[in-house]
C-alpha positions, 0 to 999 in steps of 0.5 A: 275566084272560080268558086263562090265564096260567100255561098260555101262561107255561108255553108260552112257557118251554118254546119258549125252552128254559127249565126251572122251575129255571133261571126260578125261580133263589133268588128262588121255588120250584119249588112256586110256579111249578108252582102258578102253570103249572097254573092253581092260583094267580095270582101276585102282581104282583111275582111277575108281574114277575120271571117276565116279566123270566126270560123276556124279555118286557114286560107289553105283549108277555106280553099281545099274545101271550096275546091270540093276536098281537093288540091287545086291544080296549082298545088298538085302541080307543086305536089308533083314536082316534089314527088318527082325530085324526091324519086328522081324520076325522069319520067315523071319531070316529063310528065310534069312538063307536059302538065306545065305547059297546059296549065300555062296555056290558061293561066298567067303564073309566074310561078309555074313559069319559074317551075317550068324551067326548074323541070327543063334544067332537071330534065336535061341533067338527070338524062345525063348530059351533064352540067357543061352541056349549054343547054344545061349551062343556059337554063341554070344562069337564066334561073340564077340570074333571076333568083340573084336580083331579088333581095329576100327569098321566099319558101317557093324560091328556097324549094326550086334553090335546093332541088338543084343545089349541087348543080350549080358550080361551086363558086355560085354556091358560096355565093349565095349560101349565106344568102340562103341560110339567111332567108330561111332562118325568116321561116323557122317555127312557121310549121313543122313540114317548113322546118323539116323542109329547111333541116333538109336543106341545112343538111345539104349545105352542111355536106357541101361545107364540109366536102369543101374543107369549109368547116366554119361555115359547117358548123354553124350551119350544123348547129342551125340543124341540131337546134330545128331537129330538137324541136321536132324529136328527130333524132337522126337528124339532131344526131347527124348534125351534132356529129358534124359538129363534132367533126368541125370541132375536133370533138370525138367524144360528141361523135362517139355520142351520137354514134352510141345514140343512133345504135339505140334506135338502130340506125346502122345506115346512119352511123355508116354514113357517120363512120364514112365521115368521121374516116374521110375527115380524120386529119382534122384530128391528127393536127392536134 
């Protein structure tokens, strides 16, 4: 730890009004804490937990303010990357990668590392050199072949999947879609942030099952969706998923109900986007 715990522990008990006795209760001693406020000892991580759960406080939150209200380097970096592949922004993957290699020069992080070559791949496919280009090939199988040998994927594994999703070849996404789904499943009701995070990337395996004529697996993965919108009152993506559920079901009504839905919130971009489907996928209805 670069910052004392037991000193910024110490403070914030007292400016919630807590005494040592009523933090420690039956569950450690008073020596223990005392020890641990004056920087004589480190606490054990489920010494660690106990004693944010007195005070009310995440992990997250204990860090953020002993690193003085500020993200740590670390998350801004995280921060960063996600910014720049939701603007899609070259110049800012750039600036990122300088920022990588910096932070790599102090610290061993087997995360950044794995950042790293996320950024280097991103760089090279939004300067449009395009997938076939082996440099661009390499990069890809070199964090495929990783990402393939591990059996769970966490939520850092599952972020670096989905900023490049629909650069991997076909075959690589069949391959590990179901694994994917899989892992985030793991991960529903964790938070909202996580469970908007994994609508999102349901949305975009649903895209790719349904643009690949795959439509069980669309609609499994839609109602994954409609299920996750639900809980977060977002009705753009509850209806966008139930429309495709009505796409793969052959059910034009619930097409029609999602359509009349958005039209009450006025969602014109949506229902297009609805209406563009619905016109591509029209012979699903004309086997009837």
């Amino acid at each position: 730890m670069t910052w004392n715990f037991g000193e910024i522990y110490q403070k914030i008990r007292n400016e919630k009004g807590l005494s040592q006795k009523q933090v420690c209760g039956d569950v450690i001693s008073r020596t223990t804490l005392s020890k641990i406020e004056n920087c004589h000892s480190i606490p054990s991580y489920e010494t660690f937990a106990y004693l944010l759960k007195q005070i009310n406080m995440s992990f997250d939150e204990f860090e953020f303010v002993c690193n003085g209200f500020e993200l740590d380097s670390r998350t801004k970096l995280f921060s960063k990357f996600d910014a720049a592949i939701s603007n899609e922004n070259v110049l800012l993957l750039v600036d990122l990668r300088e920022d990588c290699v910096e932070f790599l020069k102090k610290n061993h992080d087997l995360g950044i590392e794995d950042l790293l070559k996320a950024i280097d791949y991103l760089i090279v496919i939004q300067k449009e050199v395009g997938i076939e280009n082996i440099q661009a090939t390499n990069l890809v199988n070199t964090l495929w072949n990783k990402l393939e040998a591990v059996d769970t994927w966490y939520y850092n594994e599952i972020k670096m999947i989905n900023c490049i999703l629909f650069y991997f070849p076909q075959e690589t996404i069949l391959k590990f879609s179901t694994k994917l789904i899989e892992s985030m499943k793991k991960y529903k009701g964790f938070s909202k942030d996580v469970d908007s995070f994994c609508c999102a990337v349901y949305s975009n395996l649903a895209t790719f099952y349904l643009y690949k004529n795959i439509y069980t697996e669309c609609l499994e993965v839609s109602r994954l969706i409609v299920d996750i919108a639900k809980g977060l009152k977002r009705y753009d993506v509850y209806c966008l998923g139930n429309a495709r559920i009505g796409l793969c079901t052959k059910d034009k009504k619930k097409i029609q109900d999602s359509i009349r839905a958005l039209e009450f919130f006025g969602e014109t971009e949506l229902i297009k986007e609805i209406e563009i489907e619905t016109k591509r996928f029209a012979s699903l209805f004309n086997k009837e």
